[in-house]
PAVOVO-126004 format. One record per residue (C-alpha): residue number from 1; residue in three letters; x, y, z. Coordinates in nm, 3 decimals. Example, Ala and Ser with C-alpha at 12.3 -4.5 7.8 and 13.67 -1.06 7.14 Angstrom:
BEGIN
+-----+---------+---------+---------+---------+
! num ! residuo !    east !   north !      up !
+-----+---------+---------+---------+---------+
!   1 !     Ala !   1.230 !  -0.450 !   0.780 !
!   2 !     Ser !   1.367 !  -0.106 !   0.714 !
+-----+---------+---------+---------+---------+
//
This chain:
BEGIN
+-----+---------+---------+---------+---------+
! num ! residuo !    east !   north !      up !
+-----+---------+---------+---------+---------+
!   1 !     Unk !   0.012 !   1.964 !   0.534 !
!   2 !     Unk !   0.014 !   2.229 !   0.763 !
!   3 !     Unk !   0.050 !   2.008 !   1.039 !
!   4 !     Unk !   0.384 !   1.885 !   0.933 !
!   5 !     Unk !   0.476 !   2.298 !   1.008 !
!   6 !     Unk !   0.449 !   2.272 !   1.364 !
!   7 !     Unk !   0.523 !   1.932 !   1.446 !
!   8 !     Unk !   0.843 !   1.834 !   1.585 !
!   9 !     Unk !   1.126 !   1.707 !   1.297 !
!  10 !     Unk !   1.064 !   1.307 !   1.281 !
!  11 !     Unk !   1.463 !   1.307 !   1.335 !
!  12 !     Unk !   1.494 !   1.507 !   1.653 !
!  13 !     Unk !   1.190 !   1.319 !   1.827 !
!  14 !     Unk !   1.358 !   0.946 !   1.678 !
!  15 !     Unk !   1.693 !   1.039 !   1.830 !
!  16 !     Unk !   1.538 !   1.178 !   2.195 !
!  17 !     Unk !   1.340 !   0.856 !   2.212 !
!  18 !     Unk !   1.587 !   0.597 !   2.164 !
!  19 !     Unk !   1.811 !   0.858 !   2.421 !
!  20 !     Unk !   1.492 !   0.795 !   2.679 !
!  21 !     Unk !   1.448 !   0.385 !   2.613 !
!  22 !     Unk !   1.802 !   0.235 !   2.526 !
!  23 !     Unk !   1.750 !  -0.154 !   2.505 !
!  24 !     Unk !   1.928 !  -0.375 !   2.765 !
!  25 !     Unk !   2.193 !  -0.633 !   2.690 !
!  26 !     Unk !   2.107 !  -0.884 !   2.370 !
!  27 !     Unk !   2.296 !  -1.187 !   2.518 !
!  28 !     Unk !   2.345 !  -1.263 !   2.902 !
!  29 !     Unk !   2.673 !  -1.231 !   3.102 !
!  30 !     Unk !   2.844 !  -1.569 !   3.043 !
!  31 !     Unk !   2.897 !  -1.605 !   3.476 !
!  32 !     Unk !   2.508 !  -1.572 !   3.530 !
!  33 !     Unk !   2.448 !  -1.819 !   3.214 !
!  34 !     Unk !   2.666 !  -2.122 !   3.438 !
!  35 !     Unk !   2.520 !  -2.028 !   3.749 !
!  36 !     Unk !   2.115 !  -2.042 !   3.629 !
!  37 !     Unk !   2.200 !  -2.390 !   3.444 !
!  38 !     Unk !   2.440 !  -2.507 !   3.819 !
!  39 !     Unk !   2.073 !  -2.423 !   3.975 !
!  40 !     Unk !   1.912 !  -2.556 !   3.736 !
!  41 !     Unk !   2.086 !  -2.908 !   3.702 !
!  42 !     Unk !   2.110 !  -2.924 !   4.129 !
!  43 !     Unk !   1.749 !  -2.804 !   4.226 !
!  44 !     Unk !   1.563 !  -2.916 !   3.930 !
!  45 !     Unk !   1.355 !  -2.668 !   3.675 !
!  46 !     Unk !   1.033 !  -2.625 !   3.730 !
!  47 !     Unk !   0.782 !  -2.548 !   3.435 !
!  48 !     Unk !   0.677 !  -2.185 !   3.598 !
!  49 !     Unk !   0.754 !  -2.083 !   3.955 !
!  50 !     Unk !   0.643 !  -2.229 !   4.231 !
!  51 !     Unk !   0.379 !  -2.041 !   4.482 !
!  52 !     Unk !   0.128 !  -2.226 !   4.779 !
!  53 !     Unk !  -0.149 !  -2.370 !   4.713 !
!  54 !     Unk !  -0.478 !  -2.257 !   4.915 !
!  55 !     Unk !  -0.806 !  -2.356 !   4.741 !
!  56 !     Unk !  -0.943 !  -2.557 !   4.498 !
!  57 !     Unk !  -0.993 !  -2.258 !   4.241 !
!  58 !     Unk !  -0.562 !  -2.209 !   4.300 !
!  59 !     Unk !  -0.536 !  -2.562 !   4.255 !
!  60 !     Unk !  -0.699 !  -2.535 !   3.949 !
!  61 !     Unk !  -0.529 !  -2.300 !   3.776 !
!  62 !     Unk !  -0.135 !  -2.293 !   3.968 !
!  63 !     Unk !   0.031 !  -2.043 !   3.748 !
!  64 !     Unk !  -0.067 !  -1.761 !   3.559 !
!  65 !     Unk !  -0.053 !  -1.798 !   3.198 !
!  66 !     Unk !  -0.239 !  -1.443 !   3.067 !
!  67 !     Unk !   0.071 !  -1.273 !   2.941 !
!  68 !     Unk !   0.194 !  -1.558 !   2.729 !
!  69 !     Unk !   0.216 !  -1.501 !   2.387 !
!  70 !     Unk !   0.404 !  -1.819 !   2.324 !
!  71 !     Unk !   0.194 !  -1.984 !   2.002 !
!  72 !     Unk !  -0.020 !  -1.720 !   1.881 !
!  73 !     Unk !   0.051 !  -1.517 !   1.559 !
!  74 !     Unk !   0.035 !  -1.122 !   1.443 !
!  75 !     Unk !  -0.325 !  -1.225 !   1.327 !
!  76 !     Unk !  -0.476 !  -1.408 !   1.594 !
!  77 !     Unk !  -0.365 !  -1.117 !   1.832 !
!  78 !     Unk !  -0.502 !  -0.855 !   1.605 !
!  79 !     Unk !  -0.851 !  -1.063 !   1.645 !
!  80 !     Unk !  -0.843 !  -1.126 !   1.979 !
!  81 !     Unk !  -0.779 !  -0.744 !   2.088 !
!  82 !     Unk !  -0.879 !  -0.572 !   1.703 !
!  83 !     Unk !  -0.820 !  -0.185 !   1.657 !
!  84 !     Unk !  -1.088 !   0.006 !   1.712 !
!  85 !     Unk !  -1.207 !   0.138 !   1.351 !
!  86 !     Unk !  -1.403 !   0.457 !   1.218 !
!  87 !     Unk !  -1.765 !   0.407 !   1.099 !
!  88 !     Unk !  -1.979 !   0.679 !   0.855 !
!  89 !     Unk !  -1.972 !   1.006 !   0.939 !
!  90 !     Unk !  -1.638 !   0.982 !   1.127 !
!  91 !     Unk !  -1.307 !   1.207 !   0.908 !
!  92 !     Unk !  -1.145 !   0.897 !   0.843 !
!  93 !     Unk !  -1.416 !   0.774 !   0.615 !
!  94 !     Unk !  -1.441 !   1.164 !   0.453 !
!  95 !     Unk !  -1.402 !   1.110 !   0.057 !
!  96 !     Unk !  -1.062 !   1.316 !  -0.055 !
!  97 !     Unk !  -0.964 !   1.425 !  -0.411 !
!  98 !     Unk !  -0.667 !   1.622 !  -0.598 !
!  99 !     Unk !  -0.723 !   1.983 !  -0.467 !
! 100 !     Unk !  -0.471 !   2.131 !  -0.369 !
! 101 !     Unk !  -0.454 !   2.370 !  -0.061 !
! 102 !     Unk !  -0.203 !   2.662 !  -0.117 !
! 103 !     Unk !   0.017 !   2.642 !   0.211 !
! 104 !     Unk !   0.187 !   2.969 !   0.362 !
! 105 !     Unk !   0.538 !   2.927 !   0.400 !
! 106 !     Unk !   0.671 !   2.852 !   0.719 !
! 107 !     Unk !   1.036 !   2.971 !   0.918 !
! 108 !     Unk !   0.905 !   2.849 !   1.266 !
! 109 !     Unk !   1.002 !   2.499 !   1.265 !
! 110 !     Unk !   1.335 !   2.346 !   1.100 !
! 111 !     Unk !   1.089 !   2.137 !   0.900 !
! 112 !     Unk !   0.950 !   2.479 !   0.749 !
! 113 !     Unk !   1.285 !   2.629 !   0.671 !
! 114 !     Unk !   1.397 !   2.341 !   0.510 !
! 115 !     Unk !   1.122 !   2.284 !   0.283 !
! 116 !     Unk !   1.179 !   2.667 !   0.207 !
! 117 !     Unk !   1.548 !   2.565 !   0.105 !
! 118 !     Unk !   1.446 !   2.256 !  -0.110 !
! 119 !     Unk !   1.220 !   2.465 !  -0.311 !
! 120 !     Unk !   1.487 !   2.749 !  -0.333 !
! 121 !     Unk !   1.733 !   2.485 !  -0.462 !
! 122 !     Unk !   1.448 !   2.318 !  -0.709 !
! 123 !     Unk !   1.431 !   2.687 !  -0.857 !
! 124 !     Unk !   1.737 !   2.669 !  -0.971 !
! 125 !     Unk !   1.760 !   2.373 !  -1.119 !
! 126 !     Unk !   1.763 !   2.360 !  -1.553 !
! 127 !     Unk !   1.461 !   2.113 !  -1.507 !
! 128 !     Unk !   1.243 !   1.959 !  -1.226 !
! 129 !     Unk !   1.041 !   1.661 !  -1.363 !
! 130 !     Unk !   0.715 !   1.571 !  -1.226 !
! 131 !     Unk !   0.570 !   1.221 !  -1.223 !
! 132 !     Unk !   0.196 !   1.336 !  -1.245 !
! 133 !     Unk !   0.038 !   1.621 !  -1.291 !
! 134 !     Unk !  -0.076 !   1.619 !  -0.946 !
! 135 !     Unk !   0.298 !   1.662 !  -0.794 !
! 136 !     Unk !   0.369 !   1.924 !  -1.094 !
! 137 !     Unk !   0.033 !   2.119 !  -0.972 !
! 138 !     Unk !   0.160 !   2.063 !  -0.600 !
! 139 !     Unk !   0.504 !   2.176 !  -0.672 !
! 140 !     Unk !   0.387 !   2.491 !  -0.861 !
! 141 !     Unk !   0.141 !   2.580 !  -0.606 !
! 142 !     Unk !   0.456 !   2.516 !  -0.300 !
! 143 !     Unk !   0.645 !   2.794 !  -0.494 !
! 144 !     Unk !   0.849 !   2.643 !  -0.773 !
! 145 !     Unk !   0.787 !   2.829 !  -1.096 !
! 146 !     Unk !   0.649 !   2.650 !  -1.367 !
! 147 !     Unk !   0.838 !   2.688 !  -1.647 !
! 148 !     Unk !   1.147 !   2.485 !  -1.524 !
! 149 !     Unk !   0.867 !   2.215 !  -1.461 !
! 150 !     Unk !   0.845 !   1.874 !  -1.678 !
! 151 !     Unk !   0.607 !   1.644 !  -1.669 !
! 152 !     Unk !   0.767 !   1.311 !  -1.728 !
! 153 !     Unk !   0.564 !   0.981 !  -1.613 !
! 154 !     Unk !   0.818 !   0.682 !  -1.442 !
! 155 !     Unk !   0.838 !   0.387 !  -1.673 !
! 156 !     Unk !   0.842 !   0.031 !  -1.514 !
! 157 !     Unk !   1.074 !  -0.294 !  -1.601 !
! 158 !     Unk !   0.733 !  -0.519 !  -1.571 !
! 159 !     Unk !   0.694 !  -0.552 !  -1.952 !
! 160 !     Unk !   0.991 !  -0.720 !  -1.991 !
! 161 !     Unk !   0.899 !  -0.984 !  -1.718 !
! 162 !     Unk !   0.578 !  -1.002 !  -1.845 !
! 163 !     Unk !   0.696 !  -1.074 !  -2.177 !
! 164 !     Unk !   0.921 !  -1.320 !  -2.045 !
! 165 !     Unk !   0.639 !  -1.520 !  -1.867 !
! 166 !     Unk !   0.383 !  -1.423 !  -2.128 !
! 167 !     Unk !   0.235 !  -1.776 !  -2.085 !
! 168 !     Unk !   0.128 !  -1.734 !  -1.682 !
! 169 !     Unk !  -0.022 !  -1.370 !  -1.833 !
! 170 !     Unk !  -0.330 !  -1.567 !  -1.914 !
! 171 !     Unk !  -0.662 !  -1.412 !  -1.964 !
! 172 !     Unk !  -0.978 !  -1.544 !  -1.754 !
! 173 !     Unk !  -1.283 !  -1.738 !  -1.911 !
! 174 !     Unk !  -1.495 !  -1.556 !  -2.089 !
! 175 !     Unk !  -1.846 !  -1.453 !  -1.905 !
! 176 !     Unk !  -1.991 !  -1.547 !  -2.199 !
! 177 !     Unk !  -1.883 !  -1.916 !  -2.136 !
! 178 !     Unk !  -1.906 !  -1.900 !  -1.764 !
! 179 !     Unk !  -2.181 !  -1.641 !  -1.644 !
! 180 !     Unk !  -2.207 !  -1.746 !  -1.309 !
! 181 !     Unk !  -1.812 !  -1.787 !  -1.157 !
! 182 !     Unk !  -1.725 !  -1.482 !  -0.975 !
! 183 !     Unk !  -1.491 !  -1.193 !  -1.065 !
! 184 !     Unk !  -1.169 !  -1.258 !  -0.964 !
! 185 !     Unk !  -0.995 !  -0.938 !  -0.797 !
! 186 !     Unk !  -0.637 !  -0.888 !  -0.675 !
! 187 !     Unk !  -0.482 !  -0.657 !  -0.447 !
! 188 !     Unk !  -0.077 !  -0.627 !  -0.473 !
! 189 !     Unk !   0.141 !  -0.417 !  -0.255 !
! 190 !     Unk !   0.167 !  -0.331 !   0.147 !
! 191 !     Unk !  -0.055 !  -0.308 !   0.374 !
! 192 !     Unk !  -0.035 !   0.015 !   0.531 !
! 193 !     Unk !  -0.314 !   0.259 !   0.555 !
! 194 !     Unk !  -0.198 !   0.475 !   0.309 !
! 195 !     Unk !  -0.252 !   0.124 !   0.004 !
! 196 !     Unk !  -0.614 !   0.137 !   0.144 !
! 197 !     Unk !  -0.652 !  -0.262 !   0.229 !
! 198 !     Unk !  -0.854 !  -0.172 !   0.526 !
! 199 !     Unk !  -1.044 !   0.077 !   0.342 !
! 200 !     Unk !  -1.103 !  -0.208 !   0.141 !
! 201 !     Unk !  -1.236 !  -0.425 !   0.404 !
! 202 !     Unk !  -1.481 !  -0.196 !   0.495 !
! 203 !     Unk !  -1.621 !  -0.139 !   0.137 !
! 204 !     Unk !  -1.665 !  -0.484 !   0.108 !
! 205 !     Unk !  -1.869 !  -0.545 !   0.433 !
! 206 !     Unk !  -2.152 !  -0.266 !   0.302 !
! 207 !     Unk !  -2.184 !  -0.559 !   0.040 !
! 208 !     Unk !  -2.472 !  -0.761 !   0.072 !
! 209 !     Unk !  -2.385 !  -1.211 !   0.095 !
! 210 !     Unk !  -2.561 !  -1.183 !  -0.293 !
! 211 !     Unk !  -2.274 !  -0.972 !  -0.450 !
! 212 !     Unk !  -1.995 !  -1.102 !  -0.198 !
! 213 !     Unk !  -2.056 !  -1.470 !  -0.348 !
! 214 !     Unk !  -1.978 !  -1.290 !  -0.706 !
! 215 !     Unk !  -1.619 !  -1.199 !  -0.552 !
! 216 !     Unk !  -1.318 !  -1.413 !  -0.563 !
! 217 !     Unk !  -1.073 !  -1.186 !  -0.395 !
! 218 !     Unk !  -0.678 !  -1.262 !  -0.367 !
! 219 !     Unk !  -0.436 !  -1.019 !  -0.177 !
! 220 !     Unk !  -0.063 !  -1.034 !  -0.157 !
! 221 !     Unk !   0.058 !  -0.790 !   0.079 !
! 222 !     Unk !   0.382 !  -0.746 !   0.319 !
! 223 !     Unk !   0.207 !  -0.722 !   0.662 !
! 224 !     Unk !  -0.111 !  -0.859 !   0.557 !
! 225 !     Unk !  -0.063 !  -1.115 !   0.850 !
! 226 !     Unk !  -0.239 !  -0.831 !   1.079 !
! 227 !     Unk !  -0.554 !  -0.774 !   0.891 !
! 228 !     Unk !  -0.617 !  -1.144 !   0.759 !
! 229 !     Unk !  -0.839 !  -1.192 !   1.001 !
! 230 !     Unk !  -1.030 !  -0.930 !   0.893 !
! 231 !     Unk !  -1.104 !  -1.082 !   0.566 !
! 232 !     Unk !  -1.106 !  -1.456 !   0.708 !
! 233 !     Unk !  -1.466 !  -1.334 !   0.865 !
! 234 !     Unk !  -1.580 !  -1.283 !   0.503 !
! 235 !     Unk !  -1.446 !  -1.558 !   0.383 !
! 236 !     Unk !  -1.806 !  -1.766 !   0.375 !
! 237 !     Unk !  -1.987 !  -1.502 !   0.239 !
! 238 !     Unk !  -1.703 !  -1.455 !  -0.052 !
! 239 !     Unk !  -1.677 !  -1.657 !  -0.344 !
! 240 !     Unk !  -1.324 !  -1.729 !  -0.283 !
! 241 !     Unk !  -1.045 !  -1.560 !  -0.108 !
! 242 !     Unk !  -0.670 !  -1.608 !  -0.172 !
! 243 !     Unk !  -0.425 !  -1.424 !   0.117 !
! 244 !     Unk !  -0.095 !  -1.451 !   0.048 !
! 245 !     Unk !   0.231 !  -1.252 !   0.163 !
! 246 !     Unk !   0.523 !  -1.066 !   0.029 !
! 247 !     Unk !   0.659 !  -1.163 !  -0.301 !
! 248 !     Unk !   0.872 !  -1.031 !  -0.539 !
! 249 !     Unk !   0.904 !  -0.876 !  -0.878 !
! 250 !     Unk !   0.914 !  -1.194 !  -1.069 !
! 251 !     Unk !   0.635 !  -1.311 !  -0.914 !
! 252 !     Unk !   0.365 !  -1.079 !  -1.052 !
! 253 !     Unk !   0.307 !  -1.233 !  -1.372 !
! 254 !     Unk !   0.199 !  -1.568 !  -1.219 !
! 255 !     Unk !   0.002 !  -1.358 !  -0.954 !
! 256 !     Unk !  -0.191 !  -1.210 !  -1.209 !
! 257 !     Unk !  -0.234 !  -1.466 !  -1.436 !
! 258 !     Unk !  -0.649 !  -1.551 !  -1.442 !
! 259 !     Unk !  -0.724 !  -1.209 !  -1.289 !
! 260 !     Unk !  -1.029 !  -1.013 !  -1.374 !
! 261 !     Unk !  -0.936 !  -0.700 !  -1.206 !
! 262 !     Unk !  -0.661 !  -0.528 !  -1.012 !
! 263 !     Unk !  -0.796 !  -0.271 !  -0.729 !
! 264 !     Unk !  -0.561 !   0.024 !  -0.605 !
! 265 !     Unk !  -0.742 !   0.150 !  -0.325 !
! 266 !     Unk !  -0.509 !   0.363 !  -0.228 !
! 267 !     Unk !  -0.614 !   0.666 !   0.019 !
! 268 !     Unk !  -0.302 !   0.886 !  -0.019 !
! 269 !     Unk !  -0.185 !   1.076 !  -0.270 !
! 270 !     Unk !  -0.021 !   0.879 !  -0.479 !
! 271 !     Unk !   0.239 !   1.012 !  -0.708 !
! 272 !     Unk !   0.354 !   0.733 !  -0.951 !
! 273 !     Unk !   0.133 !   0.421 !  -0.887 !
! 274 !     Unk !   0.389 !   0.161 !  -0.984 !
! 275 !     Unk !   0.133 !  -0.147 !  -0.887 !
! 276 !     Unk !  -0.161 !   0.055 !  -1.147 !
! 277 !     Unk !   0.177 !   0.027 !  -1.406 !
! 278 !     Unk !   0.216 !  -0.364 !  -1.330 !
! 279 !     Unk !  -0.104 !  -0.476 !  -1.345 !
! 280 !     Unk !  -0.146 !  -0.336 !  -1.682 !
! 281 !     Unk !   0.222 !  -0.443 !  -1.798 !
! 282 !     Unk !   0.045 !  -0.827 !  -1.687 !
! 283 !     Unk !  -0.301 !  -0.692 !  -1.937 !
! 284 !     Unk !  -0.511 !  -0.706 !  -1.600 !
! 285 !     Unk !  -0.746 !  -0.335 !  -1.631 !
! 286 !     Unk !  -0.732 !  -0.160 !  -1.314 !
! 287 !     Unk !  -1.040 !  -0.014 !  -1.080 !
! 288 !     Unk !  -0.825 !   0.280 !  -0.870 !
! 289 !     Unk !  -0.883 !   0.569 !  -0.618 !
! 290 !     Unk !  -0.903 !   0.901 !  -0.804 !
! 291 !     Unk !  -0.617 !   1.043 !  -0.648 !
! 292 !     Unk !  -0.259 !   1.141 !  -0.700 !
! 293 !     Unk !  -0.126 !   1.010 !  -0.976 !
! 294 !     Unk !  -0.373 !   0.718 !  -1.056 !
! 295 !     Unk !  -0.596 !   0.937 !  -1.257 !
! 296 !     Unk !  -0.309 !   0.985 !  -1.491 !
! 297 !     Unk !  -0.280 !   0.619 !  -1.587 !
! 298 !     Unk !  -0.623 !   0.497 !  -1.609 !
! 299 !     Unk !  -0.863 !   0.577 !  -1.845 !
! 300 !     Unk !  -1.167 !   0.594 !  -1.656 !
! 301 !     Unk !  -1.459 !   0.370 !  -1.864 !
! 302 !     Unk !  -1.193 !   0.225 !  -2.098 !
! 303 !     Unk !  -0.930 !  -0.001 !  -1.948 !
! 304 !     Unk !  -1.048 !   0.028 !  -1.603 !
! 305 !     Unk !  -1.267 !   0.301 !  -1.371 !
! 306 !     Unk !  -1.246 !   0.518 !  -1.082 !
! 307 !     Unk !  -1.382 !   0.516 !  -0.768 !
! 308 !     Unk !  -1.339 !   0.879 !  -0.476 !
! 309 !     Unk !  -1.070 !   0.774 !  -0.320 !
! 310 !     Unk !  -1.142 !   0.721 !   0.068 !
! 311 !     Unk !  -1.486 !   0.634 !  -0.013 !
! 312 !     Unk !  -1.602 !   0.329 !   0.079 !
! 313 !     Unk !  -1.963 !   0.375 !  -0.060 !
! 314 !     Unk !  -1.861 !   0.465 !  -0.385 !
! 315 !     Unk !  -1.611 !   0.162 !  -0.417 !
! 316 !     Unk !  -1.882 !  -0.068 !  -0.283 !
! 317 !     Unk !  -2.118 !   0.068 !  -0.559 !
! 318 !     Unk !  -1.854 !  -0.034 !  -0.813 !
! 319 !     Unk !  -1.844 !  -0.375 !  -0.712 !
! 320 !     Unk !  -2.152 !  -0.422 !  -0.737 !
! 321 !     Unk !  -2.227 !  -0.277 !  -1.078 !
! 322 !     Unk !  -1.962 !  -0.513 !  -1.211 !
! 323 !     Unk !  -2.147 !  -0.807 !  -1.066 !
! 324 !     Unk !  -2.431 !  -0.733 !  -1.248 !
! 325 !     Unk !  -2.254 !  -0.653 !  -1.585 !
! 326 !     Unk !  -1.906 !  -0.852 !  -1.583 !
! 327 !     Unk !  -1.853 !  -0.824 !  -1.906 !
! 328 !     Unk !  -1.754 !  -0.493 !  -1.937 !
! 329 !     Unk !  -1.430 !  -0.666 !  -1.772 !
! 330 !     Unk !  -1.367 !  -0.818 !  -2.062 !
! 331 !     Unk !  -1.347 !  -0.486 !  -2.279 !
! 332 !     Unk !  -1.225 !  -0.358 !  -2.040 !
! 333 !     Unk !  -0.881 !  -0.599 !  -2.043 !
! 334 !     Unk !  -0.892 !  -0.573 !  -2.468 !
! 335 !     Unk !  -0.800 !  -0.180 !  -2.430 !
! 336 !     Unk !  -0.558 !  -0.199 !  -2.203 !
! 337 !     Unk !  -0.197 !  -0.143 !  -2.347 !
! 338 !     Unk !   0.152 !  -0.131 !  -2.203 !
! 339 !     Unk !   0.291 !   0.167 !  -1.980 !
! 340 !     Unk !   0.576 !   0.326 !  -2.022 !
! 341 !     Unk !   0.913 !   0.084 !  -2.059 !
! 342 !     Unk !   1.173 !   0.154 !  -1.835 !
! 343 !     Unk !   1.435 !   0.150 !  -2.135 !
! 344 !     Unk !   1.233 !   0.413 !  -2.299 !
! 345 !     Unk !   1.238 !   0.614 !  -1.979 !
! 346 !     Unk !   1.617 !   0.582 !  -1.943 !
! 347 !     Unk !   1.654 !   0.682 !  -2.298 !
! 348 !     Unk !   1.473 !   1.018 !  -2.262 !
! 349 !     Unk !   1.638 !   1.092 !  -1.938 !
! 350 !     Unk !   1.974 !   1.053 !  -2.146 !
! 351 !     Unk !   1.829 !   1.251 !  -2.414 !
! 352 !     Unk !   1.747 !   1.536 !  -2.172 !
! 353 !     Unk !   2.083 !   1.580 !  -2.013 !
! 354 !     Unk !   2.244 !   1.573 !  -2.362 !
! 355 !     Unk !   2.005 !   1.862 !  -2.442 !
! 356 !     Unk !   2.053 !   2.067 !  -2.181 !
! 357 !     Unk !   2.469 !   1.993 !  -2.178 !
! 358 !     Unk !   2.479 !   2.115 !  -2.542 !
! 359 !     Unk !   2.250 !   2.427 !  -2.486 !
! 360 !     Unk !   2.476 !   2.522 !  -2.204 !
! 361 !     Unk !   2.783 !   2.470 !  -2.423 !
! 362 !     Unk !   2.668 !   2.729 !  -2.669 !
! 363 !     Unk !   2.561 !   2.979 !  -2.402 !
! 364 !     Unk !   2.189 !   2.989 !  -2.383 !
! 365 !     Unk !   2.072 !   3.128 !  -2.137 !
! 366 !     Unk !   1.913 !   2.856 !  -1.825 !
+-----+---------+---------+---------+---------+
//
């Protein structure tokens, strides 16, 4: 963005700062160690230290306990003093899309220059493969010319675990059997504000307790520990909500076995949505921001939808056309198919070089 231009290089600013605020010691001196447990076993050790007593209010309370942070948790802080969040009409809650802004090139800053040298270097490269067409259309319009451009979309290992576990890859019950039980929806990945969970949050609290009720919603997130609490506060409007942590590759299958949905809120660009790629290697359809490289893998209306990414109306308005028609969830999950195999994706890659090696070998021109 043209901020990044004039803003000081990430490394430079990383290296001044831990310059400016070196830590202290990690253990302490072994001579002051014997002498605070001497004073300790001669004098006694109080619980906090000692200061007079003058009133009834001091009596009350003897020590200061404010700063302790001894028993509490990430998520009970983040409640207790909460970020202060954007509302409508701030530029945080703006809708964004894929248009691209042509950028000017930049010498002023060594960030500039050296985006000028990557794209010289990409220029001369046989090939430059693009995972979407949104980083081939942002590469083109950066300066690299298009016809050493490929688009070739990342493949995933998550069919072959998925086949593996095909059993915990089951589907729901049918709305036909069970009209009234809520969707089930899952959120996988990291909770950062570029994955969108708190975007999230706050498309689900224009919901009214009605539609909420419909919503079983289960998140597994690294970091989620901070925002829980967000989500605990909906909890008795919801029709369920599962919070879990980190987990790993393996795990997914089991995760999204009994899923309706799989949401991708994401409010970055982003390029190769490997989570959109495992919830359809587990058969789960996907409802996903517009942006990046999401548009690429769902088929909007077929196995899944789109909502503008970064707006929270628009995914709240989703929701709640699926709780009035669920079963389009079901045809939904029937047209979903596979993505791309990362064996078939290693396989072309190989196939590429071998191309390009022999056309070399002859003398073609690059």
């Amino acid at each position: 963005c043209p901020t990044c231009t004039t803003t000081v290089e990430p490394t430079v600013e990383r290296e001044r700062r831990l310059d400016a605020f070196r830590p202290g010691p990690r253990t302490r001196p072994v001579f002051r160690s014997l002498v605070s447990e001497l004073g300790r076993r001669v004098h006694g050790s109080p619980e906090a230290p000692g200061r007079p007593v003058t009133g009834s209010e001091d009596a009350a309370a003897p020590f200061p306990l404010d700063e302790d942070q001894r028993g509490t948790t990430a998520s009970i802080r983040a409640e207790l003093d909460p970020p202060r969040r954007a509302g409508p009409g701030h530029p945080d809650w703006a809708p964004i899309d894929n248009r691209i802004v042509p950028e000017a090139p930049c010498t002023e800053t060594p960030y500039g220059r050296r985006r000028l040298a990557m794209i010289e270097m990409l220029n001369r490269c046989d090939r430059v493969l693009a995972v979407s067409r949104f980083v081939r259309d942002k590469f083109v319009s950066l300066g690299v010319r298009e016809e050493v451009i490929d688009l070739d979309p990342i493949g995933t290992r998550m069919n072959r675990i998925a086949r593996w576990h095909a059993d915990v890859c089951f589907a729901p019950p049918s709305f036909r059997e069970q009209p009234d039980r809520p969707i089930r929806l899952l959120f996988l990945g990291y909770n950062n504000w570029a994955k969108g969970l708190p975007m999230l949050a706050d498309a689900l609290e224009l919901l009214t307790p009605e539609v909420l009720r419909r919503l079983h919603l289960a998140i597994y997130a690294y970091e989620g520990g901070v925002i829980e609490w967000r989500f605990r506060r909906m909890e008795p409007r919801l029709g369920g909500l599962e919070f879990g942590g980190g987990y790993q590759p393996y795990d997914i299958p089991w995760i999204c076995g009994g899923r309706d949905l799989g949401l991708v809120p994401s409010v970055w660009w982003d390029n190769g949505p490997q989570t959109v790629l495992e919830f359809q290697a587990c058969g789960l359809p996907v409802l996903g921001a517009s942006i990046g490289g999401i548009p690429d893998v769902i088929r909007d209306g077929t196995d899944g939808a789109l909502f503008r990414a970064n707006d929270r109306y628009d995914l709240a308005r989703h929701l709640a056309g699926l709780v009035r028609a669920p079963s389009i969830l079901e045809t939904w999950r029937s047209n979903v198919r596979p993505p791309r195999d990362i064996t078939d994706h290693a396989r072309d890659l190989a196939d590429r070089y071998h191309r390009l090696a022999s056309r070399d070998r002859v003398g073609c021109d690059p």
